[in-house]
N, C-alpha and C positions, 0 to 999 in steps of 0.2 A: 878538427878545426871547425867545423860546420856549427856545434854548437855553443862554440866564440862567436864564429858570427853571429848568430841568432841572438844570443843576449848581446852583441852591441848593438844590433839595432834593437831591441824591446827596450834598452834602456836610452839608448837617443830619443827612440821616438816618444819612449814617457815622459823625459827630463828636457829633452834640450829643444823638440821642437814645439813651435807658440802655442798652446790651447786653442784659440780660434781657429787659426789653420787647418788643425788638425780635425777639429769639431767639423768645420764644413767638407772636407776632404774623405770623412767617413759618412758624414749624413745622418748620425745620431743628435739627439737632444735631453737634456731634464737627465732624469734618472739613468736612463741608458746608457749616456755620454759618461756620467760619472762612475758607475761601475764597470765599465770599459777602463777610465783611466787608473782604477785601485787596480783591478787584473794588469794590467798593463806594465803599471808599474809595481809593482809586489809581488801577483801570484808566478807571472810569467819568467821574471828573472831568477823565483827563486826555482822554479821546476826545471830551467834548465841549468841551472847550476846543478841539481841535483842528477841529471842525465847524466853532464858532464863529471862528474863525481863518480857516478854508479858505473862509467866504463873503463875508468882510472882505475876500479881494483879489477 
């Protein structure tokens, strides 16, 4: 279960909560802010889908 939660929140907090919010709440800017938000939303959901995958067999 643990890593259900974890991808509901990497993809809330990629998808559904505001970009500003989010930008001033972590304290990054410019290029940092943006490759934060591709990891965020891409690398992260897809590696734990893959966790969750890899203990299913």
């Amino acid at each position: 279960m643990m890593p259900l939660g974890g991808l509901a929140i990497a993809l809330f907090a990629g998808w559904a909560i505001r970009r500003e919010g989010l930008a001033e709440d972590i304290g990054l800017k410019g290029g940092g802010y943006k490759a934060f938000m591709v990891i965020l939303k891409f690398v992260t959901p897809a590696g734990i889908a893959g966790v969750f995958l890899y203990n299913l067999i």
